[in-house]
C-alpha positions in Angstrom: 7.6 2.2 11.2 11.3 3.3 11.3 12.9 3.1 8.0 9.6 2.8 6.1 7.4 5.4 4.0 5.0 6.5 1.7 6.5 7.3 -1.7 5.7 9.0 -5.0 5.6 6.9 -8.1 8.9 8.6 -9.0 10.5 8.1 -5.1 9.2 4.3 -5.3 11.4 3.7 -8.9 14.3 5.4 -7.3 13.9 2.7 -3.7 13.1 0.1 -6.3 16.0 0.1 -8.2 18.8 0.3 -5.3 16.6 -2.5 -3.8 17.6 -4.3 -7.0 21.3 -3.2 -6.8 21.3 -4.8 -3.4 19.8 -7.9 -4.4 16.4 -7.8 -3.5 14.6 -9.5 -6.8 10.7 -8.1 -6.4 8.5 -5.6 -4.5 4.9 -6.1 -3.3 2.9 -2.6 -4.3 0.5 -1.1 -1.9 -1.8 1.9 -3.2 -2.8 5.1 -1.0 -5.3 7.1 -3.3 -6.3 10.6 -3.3 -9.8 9.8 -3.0 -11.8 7.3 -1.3 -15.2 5.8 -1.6 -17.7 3.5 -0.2 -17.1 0.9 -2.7 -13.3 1.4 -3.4 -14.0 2.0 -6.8 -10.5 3.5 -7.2 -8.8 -0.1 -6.7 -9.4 -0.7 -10.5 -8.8 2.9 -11.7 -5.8 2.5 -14.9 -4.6 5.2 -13.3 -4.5 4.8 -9.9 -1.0 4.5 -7.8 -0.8 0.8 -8.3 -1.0 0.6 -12.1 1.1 3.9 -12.4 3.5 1.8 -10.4 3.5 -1.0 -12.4 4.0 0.9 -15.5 7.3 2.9 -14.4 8.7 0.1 -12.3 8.6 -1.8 -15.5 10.0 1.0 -17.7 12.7 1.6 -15.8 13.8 -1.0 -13.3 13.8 -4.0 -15.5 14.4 -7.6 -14.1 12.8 -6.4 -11.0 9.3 -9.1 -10.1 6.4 -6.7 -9.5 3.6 -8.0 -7.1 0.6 -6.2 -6.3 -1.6 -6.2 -3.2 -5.5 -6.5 -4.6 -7.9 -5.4 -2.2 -10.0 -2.8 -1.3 -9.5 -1.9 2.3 -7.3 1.3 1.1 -9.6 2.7 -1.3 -12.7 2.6 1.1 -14.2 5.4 3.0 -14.9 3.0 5.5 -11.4 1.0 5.6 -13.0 -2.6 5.3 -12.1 -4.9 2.7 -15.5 -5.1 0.7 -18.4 -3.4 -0.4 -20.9 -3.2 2.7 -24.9 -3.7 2.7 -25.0 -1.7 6.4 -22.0 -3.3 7.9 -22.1 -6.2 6.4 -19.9 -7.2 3.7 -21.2 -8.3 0.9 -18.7 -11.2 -0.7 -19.9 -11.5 -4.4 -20.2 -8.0 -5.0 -16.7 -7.5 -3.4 -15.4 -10.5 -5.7 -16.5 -9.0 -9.0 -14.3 -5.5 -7.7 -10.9 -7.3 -7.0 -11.4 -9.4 -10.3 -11.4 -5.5 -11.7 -8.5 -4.3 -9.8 -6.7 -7.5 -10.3 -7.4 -7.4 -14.2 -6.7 -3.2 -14.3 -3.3 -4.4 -12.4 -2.3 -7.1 -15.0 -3.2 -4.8 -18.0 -0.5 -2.4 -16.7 2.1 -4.8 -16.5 2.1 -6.6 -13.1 3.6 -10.2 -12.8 1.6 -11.5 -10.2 -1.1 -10.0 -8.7 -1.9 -10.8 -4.4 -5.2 -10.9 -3.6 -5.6 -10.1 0.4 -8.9 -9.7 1.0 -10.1 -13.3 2.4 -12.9 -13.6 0.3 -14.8 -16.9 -0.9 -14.0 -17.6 -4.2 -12.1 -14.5 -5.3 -8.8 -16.6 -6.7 -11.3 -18.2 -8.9 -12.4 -15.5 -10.0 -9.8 -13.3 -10.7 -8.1 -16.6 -12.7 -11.2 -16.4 -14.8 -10.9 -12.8 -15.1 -7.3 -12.8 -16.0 -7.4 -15.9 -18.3 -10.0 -14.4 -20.4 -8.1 -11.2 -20.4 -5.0 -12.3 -22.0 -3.1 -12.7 -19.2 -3.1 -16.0 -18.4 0.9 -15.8 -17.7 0.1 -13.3 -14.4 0.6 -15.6 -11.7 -2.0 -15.5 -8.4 -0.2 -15.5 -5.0 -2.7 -15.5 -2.7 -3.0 -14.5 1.1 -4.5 -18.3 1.7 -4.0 -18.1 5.3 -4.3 -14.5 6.7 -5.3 -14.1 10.4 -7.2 -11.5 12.0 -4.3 -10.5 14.2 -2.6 -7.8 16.3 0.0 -7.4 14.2 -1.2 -5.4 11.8 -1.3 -2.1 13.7 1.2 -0.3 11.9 0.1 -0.6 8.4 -2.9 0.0 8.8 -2.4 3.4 10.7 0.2 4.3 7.5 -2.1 3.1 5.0 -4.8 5.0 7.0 -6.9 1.8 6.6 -8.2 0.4 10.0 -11.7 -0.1 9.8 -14.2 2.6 10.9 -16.3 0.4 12.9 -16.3 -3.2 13.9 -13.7 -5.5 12.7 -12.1 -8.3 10.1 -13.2 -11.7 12.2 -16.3 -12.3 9.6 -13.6 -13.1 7.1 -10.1 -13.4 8.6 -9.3 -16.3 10.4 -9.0 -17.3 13.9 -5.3 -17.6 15.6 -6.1 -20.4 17.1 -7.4 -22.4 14.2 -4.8 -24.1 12.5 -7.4 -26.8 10.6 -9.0 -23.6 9.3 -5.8 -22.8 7.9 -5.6 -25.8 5.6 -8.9 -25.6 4.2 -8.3 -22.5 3.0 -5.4 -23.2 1.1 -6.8 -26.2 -0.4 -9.6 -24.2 -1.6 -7.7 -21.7 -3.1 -5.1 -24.2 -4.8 -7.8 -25.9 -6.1 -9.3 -22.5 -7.5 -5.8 -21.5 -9.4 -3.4 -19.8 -6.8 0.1 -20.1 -7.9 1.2 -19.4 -4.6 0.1 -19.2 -1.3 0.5 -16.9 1.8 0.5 -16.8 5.7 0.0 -13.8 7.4 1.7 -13.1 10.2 4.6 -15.3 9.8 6.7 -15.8 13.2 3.5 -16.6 15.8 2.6 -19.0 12.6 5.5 -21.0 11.4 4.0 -24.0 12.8 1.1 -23.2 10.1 3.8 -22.3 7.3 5.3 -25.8 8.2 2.1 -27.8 7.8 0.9 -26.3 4.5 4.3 -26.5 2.8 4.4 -30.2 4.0 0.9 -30.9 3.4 1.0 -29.3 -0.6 4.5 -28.9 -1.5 3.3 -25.8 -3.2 5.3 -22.5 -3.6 4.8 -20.9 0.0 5.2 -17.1 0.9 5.3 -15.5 4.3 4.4 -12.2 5.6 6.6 -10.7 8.1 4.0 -8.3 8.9 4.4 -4.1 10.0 3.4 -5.0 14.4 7.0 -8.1 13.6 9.0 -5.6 12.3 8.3 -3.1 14.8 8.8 -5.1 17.6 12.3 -5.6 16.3 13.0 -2.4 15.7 12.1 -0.8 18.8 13.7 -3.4 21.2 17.1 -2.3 19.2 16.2 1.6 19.8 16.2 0.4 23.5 19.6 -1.6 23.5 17.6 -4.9 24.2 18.8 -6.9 21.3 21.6 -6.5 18.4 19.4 -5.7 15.6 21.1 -7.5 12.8 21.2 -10.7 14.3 17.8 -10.6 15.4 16.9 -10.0 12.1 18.7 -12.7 10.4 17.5 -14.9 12.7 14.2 -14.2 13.0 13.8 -14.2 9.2 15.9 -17.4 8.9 12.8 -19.3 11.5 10.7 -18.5 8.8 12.9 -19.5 5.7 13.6 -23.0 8.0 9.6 -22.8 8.9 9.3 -23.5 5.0 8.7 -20.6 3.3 10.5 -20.2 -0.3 9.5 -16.4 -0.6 9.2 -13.6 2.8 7.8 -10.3 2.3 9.7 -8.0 5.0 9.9 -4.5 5.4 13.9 -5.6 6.2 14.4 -7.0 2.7 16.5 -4.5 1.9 18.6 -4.5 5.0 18.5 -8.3 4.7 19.7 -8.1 1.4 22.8 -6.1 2.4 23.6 -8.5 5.6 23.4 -11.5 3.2 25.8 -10.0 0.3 28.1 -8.6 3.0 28.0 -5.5 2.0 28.5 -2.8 5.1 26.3 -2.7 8.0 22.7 -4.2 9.1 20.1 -2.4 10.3 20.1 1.6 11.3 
């Protein structure tokens, strides 16, 4: 993805804090570990690159809202999102993991911890988890709605986490279930979220608009890797003018209902909106 990288705990505080500076107020964290395994083990490791993350980023970029990704699809050899029995996924076993990572997360600071792994019952657990923890203040924001879509492609090939075999239908959802949709986020509400996702966000504002009208809960979007490519390659070609694509495109989803987007343009976005020099490069 242009404009997009892997970074070292010390690179990430230096992008962190001129994302600040530009007035972007929080960062979802991602980890890439050295090693993998088949049960993603290293998702809950104190000092894996998630909590190492959390640690600096709250040393030395203060005031900045740190959210982290729980799940285990980049810590397994296999790049699924669980811990398998064959190739099945096995959900409790994969719940009791993310209420580890998630609690190994909060311990190192975090402010609100993401789970993204479409499991039953995992913001229950990892309320329970946290609550008994001491950390009853971490907030949940939950991938609620995430479906198993096309748009993915590019993270997963940076993340090096596409799965090895098969596919993520047994637990994402169908595109073309919208009633699906707002189950799920009912469930999860009902379980302790704090806030909840969709995942893509453009080919679902109509989804983003029923659950925010439906709940009037917080709602967060993901402009997802395949959107913001898609964008940024029809610029490279001269096919649109980048900046107010971008505007606009995040503005549908802002309009759409969401109150928080996660965008790989947030920093560009951030410029655009302050007036400060040019768009997107």
């Amino acid at each position: 993805m242009p404009g997009v990288f892997q970074l070292s705990v010390d690179e990430l505080v230096k992008e962190a804090a001129a994302a600040r500076a530009d007035g972007v107020p929080g960062v979802l964290l991602f980890g890439l570990p050295d090693l993998k395994d088949g049960g993603g083990s290293g998702a809950a490791d104190p000092e894996g690159p998630v909590q190492s993350a959390v640690r600096a980023l709250k040393k030395d970029v203060p005031g900045l809202l740190v959210v982290t990704d729980v799940c285990l699809c980049e810590y397994t050899s296999h790049g699924h999102c669980g811990v398998l029995d064959g190739e099945e996924i096995l959900n409790d076993a994969t719940v009791d993991e993310l209420a580890r990572a998630a609690l190994s997360h909060a311990a190192a600071g975090a402010d609100v911890v993401a789970p993204s792994d479409m499991m039953d019952g995992r913001v229950g657990r990892i309320r329970e988890v946290l609550d008994e923890g001491g950390y009853a203040n971490v907030a949940i924001m939950s991938y609620a709605a995430k479906y198993c879509s096309a748009f993915y492609g590019p993270f997963r090939e940076a993340a090096d986490s596409a799965p090895a075999f098969g596919d993520r239908r047994s637990h994402q959802m169908d595109p073309a279930n919208v009633e699906e949709a707002i189950r799920e986020v009912a469930l999860d509400l009902d379980e302790g979220a704090d806030i909840v996702m969709i995942k893509p966000a453009v080919p679902y504002l109509d989804v983003i608009a029923r659950v925010k009208q439906e709940f009037g809960v917080p709602v967060a979007a993901y402009h997802v890797s395949g959107e913001y490519a898609m964008l940024k390659a029809a610029a490279r070609n001269g096919w649109i003018d980048e900046p107010r694509a971008m505007l606009e495109t995040l503005t549908s989803i802002r309009r759409a209902g969401a109150e928080i987007i996660i965008t790989y343009y947030a920093r560009e976005a951030a410029r655009a909106l302050a007036g400060k020099g040019r768009g997107p490069s």
